[in-house]
C-alpha positions as CSV (number, residue, x, y, z in Angstrom):
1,X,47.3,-16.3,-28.2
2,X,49.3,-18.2,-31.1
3,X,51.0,-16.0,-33.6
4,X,50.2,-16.0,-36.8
5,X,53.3,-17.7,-39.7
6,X,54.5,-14.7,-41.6
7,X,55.4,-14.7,-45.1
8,X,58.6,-15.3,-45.0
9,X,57.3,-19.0,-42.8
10,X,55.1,-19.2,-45.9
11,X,58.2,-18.8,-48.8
12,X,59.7,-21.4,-46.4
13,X,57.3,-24.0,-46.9
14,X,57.7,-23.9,-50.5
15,X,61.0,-24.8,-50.2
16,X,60.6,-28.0,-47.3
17,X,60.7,-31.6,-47.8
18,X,57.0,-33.4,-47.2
19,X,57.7,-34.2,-43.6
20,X,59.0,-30.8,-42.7
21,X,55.3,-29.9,-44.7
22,X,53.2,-31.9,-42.6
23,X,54.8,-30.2,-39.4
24,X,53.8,-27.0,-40.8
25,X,50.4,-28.0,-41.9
26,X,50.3,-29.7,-38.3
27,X,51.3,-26.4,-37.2
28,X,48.6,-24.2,-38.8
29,X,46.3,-26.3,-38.1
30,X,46.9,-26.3,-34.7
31,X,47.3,-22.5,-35.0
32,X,43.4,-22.0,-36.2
33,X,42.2,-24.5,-34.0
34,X,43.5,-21.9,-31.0
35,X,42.5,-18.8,-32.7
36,X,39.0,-20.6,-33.0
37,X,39.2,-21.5,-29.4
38,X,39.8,-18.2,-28.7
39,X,37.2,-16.6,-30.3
40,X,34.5,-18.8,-28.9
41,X,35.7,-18.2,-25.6
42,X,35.7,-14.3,-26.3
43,X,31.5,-15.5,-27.1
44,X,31.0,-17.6,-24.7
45,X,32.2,-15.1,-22.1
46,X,30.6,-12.1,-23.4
47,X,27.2,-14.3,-24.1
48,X,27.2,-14.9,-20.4
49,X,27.9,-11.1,-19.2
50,X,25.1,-10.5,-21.6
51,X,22.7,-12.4,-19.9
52,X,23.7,-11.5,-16.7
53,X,23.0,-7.6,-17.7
54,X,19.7,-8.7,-18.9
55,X,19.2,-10.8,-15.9
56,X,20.0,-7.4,-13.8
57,X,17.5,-5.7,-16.0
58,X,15.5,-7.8,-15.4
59,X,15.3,-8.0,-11.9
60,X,15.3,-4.0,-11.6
61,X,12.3,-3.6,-13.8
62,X,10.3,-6.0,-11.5
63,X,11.4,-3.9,-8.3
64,X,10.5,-1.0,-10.3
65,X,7.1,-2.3,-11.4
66,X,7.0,-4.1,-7.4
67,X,7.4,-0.4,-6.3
68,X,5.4,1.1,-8.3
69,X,2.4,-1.3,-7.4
70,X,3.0,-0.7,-4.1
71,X,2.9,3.1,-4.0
72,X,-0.3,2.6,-6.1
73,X,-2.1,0.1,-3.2
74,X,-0.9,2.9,-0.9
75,X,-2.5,5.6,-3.0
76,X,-5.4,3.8,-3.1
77,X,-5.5,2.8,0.5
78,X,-5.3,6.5,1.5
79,X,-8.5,7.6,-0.6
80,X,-10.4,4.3,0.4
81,X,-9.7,6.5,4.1
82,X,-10.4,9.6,2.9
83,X,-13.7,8.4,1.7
84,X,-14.3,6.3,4.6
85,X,-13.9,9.6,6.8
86,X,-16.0,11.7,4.0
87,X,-19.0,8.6,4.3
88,X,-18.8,9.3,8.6
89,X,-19.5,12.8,7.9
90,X,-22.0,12.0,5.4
91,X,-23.8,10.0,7.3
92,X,-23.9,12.8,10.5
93,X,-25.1,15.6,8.4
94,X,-28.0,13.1,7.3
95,X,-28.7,11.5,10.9
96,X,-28.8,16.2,11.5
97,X,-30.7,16.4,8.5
98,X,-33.2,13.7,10.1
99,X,-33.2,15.2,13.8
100,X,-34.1,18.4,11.9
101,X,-36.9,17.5,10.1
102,X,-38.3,15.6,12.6
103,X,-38.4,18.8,14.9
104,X,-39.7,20.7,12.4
105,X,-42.3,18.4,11.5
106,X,-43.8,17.8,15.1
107,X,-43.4,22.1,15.3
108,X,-46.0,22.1,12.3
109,X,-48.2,19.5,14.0
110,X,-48.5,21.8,17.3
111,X,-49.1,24.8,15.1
112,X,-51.7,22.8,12.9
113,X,-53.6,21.8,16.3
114,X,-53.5,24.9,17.6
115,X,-54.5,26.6,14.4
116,X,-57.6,23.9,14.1
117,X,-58.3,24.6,17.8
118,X,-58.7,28.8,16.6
119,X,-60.6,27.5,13.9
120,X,-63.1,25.7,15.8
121,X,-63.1,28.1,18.9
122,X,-64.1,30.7,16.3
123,X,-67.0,28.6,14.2
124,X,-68.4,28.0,17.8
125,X,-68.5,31.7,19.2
126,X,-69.9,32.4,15.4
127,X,-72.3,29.7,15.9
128,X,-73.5,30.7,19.2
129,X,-73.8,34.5,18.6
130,X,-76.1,32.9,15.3
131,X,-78.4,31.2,17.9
């Protein structure tokens, strides 16, 4: 980095002939045009570690949002079985449910028939001790 001229440079330059002032100017010129360099260097160079931290940010929030999603699709995967186990069970206790009622239902038929065939074995004894 170019040093600044100090006052006593500057006292100087009062004191010098036009050629030796044009130098100078020459000089200070050339002095800001490096400190101006500089400092857009120092920009550019910390614009571009900016965006590469942004960039990095970036990148980790989608792997953190990727992973997320993916623990999610798992989550959901493992009730989507559970429920698919819980439906196979369902559906036994009903086909059960079914065998059950079915029994039952021809047990009531036989005891209907053999409570008709009482019924009319009684009407006829009372209708032949009648005649």
């Amino acid at each position: 980095m170019a040093e600044s001229p100090s006052q006593s440079d500057a006292q100087l330059v009062a004191h010098q002939s036009p050629g030796q002032q044009a130098d100078s100017d020459l000089t200070s010129l050339v002095f800001e045009i490096r400190i101006k360099r500089e400092f857009f260097m120092f920009v550019k160079s910390n614009a571009l570690m900016i965006c590469h931290l942004l960039t990095v940010l970036k990148t980790n929030a989608i792997a953190e949002m990727s992973q997320q999603v993916q623990m999610g699709m798992e989550n959901m995967l493992k009730m989507v079985y559970e429920i698919d186990q819980n439906s196979v069970g369902i559906k036994e206790e009903i086909e059960k449910s079914k065998d059950f009622a079915m029994e039952k239902k021809r047990i009531l038929e036989e005891e209907k028939d053999q409570f008709q065939k009482a019924a009319y074995t009684i009407l006829d004894m009372l209708s032949n001790s009648r005649g």
